[in-house]
Every structure is written in structure tokens, then in C-alpha cells.
PAZALO-365933 format. One record per residue (C-alpha): residue in one letter; x, y, z. Coordinates in steps of 0.1 Angstrom, whole numbers, plus 2048, in hexadecimal, padded with zeros to 3 digits. Last residue first. Layout:
% residues N
 residuo   u   v   w
       A   X   Y   Z
...
//
This chain:
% residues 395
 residuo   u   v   w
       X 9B0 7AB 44C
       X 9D9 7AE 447
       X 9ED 79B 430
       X 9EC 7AF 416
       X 9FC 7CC 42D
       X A14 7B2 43B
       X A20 7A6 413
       X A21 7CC 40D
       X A39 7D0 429
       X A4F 7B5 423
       X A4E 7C0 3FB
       X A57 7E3 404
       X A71 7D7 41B
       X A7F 7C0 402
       X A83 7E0 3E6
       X A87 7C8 3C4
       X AA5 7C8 3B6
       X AA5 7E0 399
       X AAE 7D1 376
       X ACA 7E8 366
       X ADC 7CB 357
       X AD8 7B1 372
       X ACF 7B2 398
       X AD5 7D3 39E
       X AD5 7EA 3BF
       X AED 7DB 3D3
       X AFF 7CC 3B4
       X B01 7F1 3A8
       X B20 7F4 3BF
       X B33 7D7 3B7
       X B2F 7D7 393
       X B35 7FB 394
       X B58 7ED 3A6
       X B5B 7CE 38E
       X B5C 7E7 375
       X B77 7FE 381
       X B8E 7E0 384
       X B8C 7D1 365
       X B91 7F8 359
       X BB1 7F7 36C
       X BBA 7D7 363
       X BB7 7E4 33E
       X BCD 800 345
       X BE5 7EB 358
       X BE9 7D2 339
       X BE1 7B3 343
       X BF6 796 350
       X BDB 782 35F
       X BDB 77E 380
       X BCB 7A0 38D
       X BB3 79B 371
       X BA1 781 385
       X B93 762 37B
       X B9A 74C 392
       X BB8 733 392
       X BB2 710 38C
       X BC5 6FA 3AD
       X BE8 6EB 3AD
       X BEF 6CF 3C5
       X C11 6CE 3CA
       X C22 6AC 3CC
       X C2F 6A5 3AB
       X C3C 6C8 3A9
       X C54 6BD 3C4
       X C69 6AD 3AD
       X C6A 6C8 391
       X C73 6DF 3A9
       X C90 6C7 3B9
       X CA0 6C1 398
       X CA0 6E8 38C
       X CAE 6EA 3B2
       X CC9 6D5 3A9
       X CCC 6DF 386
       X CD0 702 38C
       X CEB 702 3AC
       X D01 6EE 39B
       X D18 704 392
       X D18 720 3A9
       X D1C 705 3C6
       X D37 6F8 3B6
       X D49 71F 3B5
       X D44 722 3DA
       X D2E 708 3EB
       X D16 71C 406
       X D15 740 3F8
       X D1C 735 3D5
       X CFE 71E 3D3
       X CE5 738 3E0
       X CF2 74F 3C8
       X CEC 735 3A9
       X CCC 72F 3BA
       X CC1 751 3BD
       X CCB 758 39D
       X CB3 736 38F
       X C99 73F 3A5
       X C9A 764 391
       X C99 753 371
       X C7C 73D 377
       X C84 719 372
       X C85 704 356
       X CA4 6F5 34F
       X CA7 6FB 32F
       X C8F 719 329
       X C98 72C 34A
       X CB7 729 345
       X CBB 736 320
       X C9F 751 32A
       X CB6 75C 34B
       X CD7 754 33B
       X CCF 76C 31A
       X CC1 78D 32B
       X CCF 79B 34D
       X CED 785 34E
       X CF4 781 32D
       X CEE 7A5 321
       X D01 7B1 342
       X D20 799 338
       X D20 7AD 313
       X D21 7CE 31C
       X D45 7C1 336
       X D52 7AC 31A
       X D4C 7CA 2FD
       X D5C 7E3 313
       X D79 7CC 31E
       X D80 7C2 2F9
       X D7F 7EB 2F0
       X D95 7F7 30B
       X DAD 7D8 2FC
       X DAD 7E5 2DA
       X DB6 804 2E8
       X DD7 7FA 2F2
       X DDD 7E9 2CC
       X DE9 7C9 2C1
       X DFA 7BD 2DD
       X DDB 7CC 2F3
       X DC6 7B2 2E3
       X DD7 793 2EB
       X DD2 7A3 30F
       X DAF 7AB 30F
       X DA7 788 2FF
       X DB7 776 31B
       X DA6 78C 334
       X D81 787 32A
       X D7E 762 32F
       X D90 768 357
       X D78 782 35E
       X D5B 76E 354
       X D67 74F 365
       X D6A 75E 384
       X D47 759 391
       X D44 734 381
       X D58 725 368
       X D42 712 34E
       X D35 730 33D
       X D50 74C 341
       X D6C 731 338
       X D5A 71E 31D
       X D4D 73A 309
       X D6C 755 30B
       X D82 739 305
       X D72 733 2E2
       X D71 752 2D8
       X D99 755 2E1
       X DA0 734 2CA
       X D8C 73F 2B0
       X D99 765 2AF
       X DB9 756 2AE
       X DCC 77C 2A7
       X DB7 798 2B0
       X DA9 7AE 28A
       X D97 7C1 29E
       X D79 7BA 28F
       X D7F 795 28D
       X D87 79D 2B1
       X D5E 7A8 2B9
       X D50 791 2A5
       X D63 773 2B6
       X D54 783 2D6
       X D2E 780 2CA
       X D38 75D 2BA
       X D48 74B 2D9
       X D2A 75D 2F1
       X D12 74B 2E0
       X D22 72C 2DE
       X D27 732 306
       X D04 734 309
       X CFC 718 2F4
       X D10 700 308
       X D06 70F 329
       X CE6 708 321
       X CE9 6E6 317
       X CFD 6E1 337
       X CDD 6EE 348
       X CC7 6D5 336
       X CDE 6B2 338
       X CDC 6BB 361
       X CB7 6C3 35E
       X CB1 6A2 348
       X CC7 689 363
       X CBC 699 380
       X C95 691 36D
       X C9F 66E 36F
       X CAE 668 38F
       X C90 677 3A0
       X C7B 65F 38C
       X C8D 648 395
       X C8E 64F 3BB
       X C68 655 3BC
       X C63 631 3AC
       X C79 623 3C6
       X C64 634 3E3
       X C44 627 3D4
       X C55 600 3D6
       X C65 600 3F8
       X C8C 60D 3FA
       X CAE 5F9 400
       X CAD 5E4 3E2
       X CA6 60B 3CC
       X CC6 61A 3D8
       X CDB 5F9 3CE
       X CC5 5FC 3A9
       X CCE 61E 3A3
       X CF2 619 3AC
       X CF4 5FA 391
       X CDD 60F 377
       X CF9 629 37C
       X D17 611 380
       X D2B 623 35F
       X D1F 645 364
       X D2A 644 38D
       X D46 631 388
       X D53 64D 36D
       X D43 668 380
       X D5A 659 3A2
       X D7C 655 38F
       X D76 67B 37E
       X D70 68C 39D
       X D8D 67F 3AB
       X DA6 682 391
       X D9A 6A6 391
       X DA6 6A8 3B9
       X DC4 69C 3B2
       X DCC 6B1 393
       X DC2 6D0 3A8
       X DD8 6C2 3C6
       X DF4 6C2 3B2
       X DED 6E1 3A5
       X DED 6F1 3C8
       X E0C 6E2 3D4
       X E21 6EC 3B8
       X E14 70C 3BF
       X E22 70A 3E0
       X E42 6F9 3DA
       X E44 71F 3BF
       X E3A 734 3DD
       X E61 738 3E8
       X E6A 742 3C7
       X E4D 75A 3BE
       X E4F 768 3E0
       X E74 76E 3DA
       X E6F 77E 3BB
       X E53 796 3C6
       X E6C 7A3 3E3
       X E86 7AA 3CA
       X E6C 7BA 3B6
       X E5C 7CE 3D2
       X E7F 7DA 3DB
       X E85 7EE 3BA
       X EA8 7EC 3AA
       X E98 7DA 389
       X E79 7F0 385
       X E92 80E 390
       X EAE 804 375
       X E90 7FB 35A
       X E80 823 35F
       X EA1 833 35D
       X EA9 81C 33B
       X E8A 826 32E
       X E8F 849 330
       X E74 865 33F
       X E7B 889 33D
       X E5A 89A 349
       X E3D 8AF 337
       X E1E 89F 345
       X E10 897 326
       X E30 895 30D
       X E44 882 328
       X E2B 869 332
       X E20 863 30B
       X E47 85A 304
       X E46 845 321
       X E28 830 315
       X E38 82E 2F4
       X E5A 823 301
       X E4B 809 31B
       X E38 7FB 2FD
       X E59 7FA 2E4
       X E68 7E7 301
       X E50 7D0 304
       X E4F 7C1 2E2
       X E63 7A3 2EA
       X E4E 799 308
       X E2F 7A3 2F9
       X E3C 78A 2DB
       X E44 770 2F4
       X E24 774 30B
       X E0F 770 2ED
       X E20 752 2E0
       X E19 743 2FE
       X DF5 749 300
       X DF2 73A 2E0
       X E02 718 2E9
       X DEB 716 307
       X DCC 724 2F9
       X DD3 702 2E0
       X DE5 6EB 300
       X DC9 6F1 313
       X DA8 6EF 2FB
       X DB7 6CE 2EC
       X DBD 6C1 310
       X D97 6C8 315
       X D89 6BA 2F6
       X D9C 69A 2F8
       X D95 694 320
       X D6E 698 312
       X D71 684 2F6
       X D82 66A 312
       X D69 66F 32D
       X D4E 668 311
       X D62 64A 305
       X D67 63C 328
       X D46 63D 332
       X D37 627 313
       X D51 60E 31D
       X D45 60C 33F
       X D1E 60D 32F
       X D26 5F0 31C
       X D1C 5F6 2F6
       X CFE 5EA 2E7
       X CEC 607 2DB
       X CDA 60B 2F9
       X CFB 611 308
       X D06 62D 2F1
       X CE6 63F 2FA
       X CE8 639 321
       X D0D 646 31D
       X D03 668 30A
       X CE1 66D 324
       X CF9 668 33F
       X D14 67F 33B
       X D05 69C 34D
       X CFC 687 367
       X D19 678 36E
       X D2A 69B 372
       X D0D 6A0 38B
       X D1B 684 39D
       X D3D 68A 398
       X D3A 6AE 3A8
       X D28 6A6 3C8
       X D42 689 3CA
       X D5C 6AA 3CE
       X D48 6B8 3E4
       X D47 69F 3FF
       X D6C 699 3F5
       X D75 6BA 402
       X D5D 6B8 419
       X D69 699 430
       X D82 6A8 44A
       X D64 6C4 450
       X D47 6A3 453
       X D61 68F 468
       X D62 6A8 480
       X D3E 6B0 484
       X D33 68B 483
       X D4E 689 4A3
       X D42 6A5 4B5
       X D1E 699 4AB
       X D24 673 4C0
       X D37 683 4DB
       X D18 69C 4E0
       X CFE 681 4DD
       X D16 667 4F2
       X D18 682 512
       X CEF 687 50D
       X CEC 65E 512
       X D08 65E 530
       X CF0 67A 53E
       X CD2 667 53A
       X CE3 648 549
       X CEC 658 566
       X CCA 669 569
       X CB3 64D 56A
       X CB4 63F 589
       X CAB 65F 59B
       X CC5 672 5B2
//
């Protein structure tokens, strides 16, 4: 046996132990993997406000605070106002529901000509297994739920405790990356740092004026209607389907759908219609432009991120999936060497009738070129010439 094997086989043992263990530790450590992700690009967002408070004087932890705070302020006031509206809603369906059940069974009777009662249909709803059984669920589910939303606030917690440090101790954090790196590669890292900062500030720009957007096309729409807190429901409908990704659309579009089937049942055909006519003008039309404007990127890079994010982080992936790779783009542009582009109508966006006459006359072009060397100017014949030129040539 050679020398050398033991010890190359102790060596290969270690490898394997060594990415077992990185493995492991990588899974237990996701969840707060992810949930750093999320402060630091919610540091971001919040940078260009705290860098302009502090260059005004004001301590950049103190700074921090005060955004977070406006922020916390905004948010609880969203809550407790949908809140306190949703509420009422659910009390007034509640009381009303019995003139709904009777309506709808009235219209069962006179269209498919049965004898329907509402006190029939309330003993079977109330004698029916799958209630019992939903009641139990609920009861023995509600530790779990508990569970859940504790973990929610725990996890929120989180991600606010590490934006806050990092937005308060960014030029500290900048400057401990930087001791560790040579010159050039320091300049690279600010510079990196600084245009994360103005994509981040971009897309959340974006999504600002998109949901604004959407606020005022759907407060239209219930001012029509005549829907109770049309504000308040416009401006759920903006926030929720703009800065909840993949669900958040369904979830801004059925609050106002319900507060609109108290008034009428049709109203709420009418909400959904609207909601789903006006998600394919955002998607198809508004986003891409908006997008592609703030952030600059091309509109289908920027699906194929958000896609691309979703498939490997869920939801957070979705949502930072444009300024990350808006970030990375403009990054690497630095480094690619760009050349001037000929001067071909095949790159120039012509109309096709006038690249297919482009193309037409570089063809004659082509073929009188054998036979041309200007406009209409013969070449001259070279075998004539060679055999003149022997002919003169000769005694």
C-alpha cells in the first residue's frame, strides 16, 4: 500500500464530514439566512431618507429610528383602520344574513320549482357532520394558529432589529468590508453599495406609484358603486397587490368583493370583473414600462427575474428579485466592452417594408457589383486587357 493513501483517505473522509456538516447547518440556518436577506434590502430602501437626515446633522441611529417609526405609524394605522372596517362589515353581513339566505332560497324555489324554508335549510346546516367536524378542527387548530402568529411577530421583530443596525452602522459596515479588501476592490464594493442603494430606492418607487395607480382606478370603480370606505378599500387594493407578492392580488381584490356583495350581489360580479381586466393591464402594460423605467431593465428580464426569484425564494424571492439583478446589471456593465454597431437595417427598428426594400437594394447592389464599379460605369473586361497588354507586347 503506498505511503500516501492513508492520509488521502483520512483527507477525503474530513471533505465529506466537513460538507455534511456545512450542509446541515446551512438548512437549520435559512430561515434567518433569509430573513437578513430581507433587512438588508429593507436597509436599503431606507437609506437615501437616513443619509439625508444625517447630512443634516442628525445621528444616523436616531435618523433610523424616526423612519422605522413613520413607518411602524403608517402600518398600525393601515391595520387597525381596514381593521375596524372589516369588522363592521362582518357584523352587518352577520345581521343581515338571514334576509340573504331568504332571497337566495326564494330564487331556488321559483327557478327550479322546489319548497325550500329557511328553517329546513338552518336545522341541516346546524345537524350536518362537516360542521361539527369543522368546529373541532377550528378548536383544536386554534394552539396552532397561535403558534403561527407568534412566530410571524418573531420573525418581523427580526427583520426589523437587523435593518435598523444595518441603516444605522451603514458607513460603519461599509468601512469593516472595505479594511479587509485592497484599494481597487474597495472602490468596486462602493460603488456596488451605491447603485444597490438607487435600484432598491427605484423599484420601491415603482411600487409606490403603481399601487397609487391602482388606489385611484379602483376608488373609481366603488365611488361608482356607491361601496362604503371607498378610500380605505382603494387604498388596500394598492398596498396589498403591490407590496404582497403572488397572492397579494387576490387577497387586495377580495375585501372589496365582499364589502361589495353587502350592498348588492352583482356589485361584487362587477368588482371581480374590473380587478381581474384590470391585473392583465398592469401586468401586460403598466409594471413592465414602470419597471423598466425605474429600475431600468428590460421588461421581460425583469419577469423572468421575478419568476426566477419565486422558484428558488418563494414570496422574498418575488420581491427582490428586480433590484438585485437591476444591481448586478448595472455592475457588470462596467466591465463589458461595447463595440459601434454596423450599419445594417437588420438592427434598426425599420419598418418591414422599408427593410425589405433595404434589402432588395443591397441585392442589385450585390449583383451589379460584378459588373459595376460605380453608377453604371463598366468594370473594365481584365481578360481583354491581359490579352491586349500580350498582344502589344509582342514583336
Amino acid at each position: 500500500m503506498p505511503r500516501w493513501l492513508p492520509r488521502a483517505m483520512v483527507l477525503a473522509l474530513a471533505l465529506v464530514a466537513c460538507f455534511q456538516l456545512g450542509s446541515w447547518a446551512f438548512h437549520q440556518l435559512i430561515d434567518l439566512l433569509i430573513n437578513i436577506l430581507i433587512a438588508f434590502f429593507l436597509a436599503l430602501a431606507i437609506e437615501p431618507a437616513v443619509g439625508r437626515m444625517a447630512a443634516r446633522g442628525m445621528r444616523r441611529g436616531l435618523a433610523t429610528f424616526l423612519v422605522f417609526f413613520a413607518v411602524l405609524i403608517a402600518s398600525v394605522g393601515f391595520v387597525v383602520l381596514l381593521g375596524s372596517i372589516l369588522a363592521g362589515q362582518i357584523v352587518e353581513m352577520v345581521e343581515d344574513f338571514p334576509q340573504y339566505l331568504d332571497s337566495v332560497i326564494h330564487w331556488i324555489n321559483e327557478t327550479f320549482h322546489t319548497e325550500l324554508s329557511r328553517v329546513e335549510v338552518q336545522d341541516s346546516l346546524l345537524r350536518s357532520d362537516w360542521l361539527r367536524k369543522y368546529v373541532q378542527n377550528s378548536a383544536s387548530g386554534v394552539l396552532d394558529i397561535s403558534a403561527t402568529v407568534l412566530g410571524g411577530l418573531f420573525k418581523l421583530l427580526t427583520i426589523f432589529l437587523f435593518s435598523f443596525y444595518f441603516a444605522a452602522d451603514g458607513p460603519r459596515l461599509r468601512r469593516a468590508l472595505c479594511s479587509v479588501l485592497p484599494p481597487a476592490r474597495q472602490t468596486e464594493v462602493l460603488r456596488a453599495w451605491e447603485i444597490a442603494v438607487d435600484k432598491t430606492g427605484g423599484y420601491i418607487y415603482s411600487r409606490g406609484l403603481m399601487a397609487l395607480i391602482s388606489g385611484v382606478a379602483h376608488y373609481i370603480l366603488l365611488l361608482i358603486l356607491g361601496v362604503q370606505y371607498a378610500p380605505a378599500l382603494a387604498v388596500w387594493v394598492g398596498v396589498v397587490s403591490q407590496f404582497i407578492p403572488t397572492i397579494g392580488t387576490y387577497l387586495a381584490g377580495a375585501l372589496p368583493m365582499l364589502i361589495a356583495f353587502t350592498v348588492a350581489p352583482w356589485y361584487a360580479v362587477w368588482v371581480l370583473g374590473f380587478v381581474v381586466i384590470y391585473q392583465q393591464f398592469e401586468n401586460y402594460m403598466l409594471q413592465p414600462k414602470l419597471t423598466a423605467k425605474t429600475v431600468d431593465i428590460h421588461p421581460a428580464v425583469a419577469f423572468g427575474s421575478v419568476v426566477a426569484g419565486t422558484a428558488l425564494l418563494g414570496a422574498v424571492g418575488a420581491l427582490i428579485a428586480i433590484p438585485a439583478v437591476a444591481t448586478l446589471q448595472a455592475f457588470l456593465g462596467a466591465y463589458v466592452k461595447r463595440y459601434t454597431v454596423t450599419d445594417d437595417p437588420r438592427v434598426h427598428s425599420h419598418s418591414r417594408h422599408h427593410h425589405g426594400r433595404a434589402l432588395a437594394r443591397m441585392g442589385r447592389v450585390l449583383r451589379n457589383g460584378r459588373g459595376t464599379t460605380g453608377a453604371g460605369e463598366r468594370k473594365p473586361d481584365v481578360g481583354a486587357e491581359t490579352a491586349g497588354a500580350e498582344t502589344a507586347d509582342r514583336p
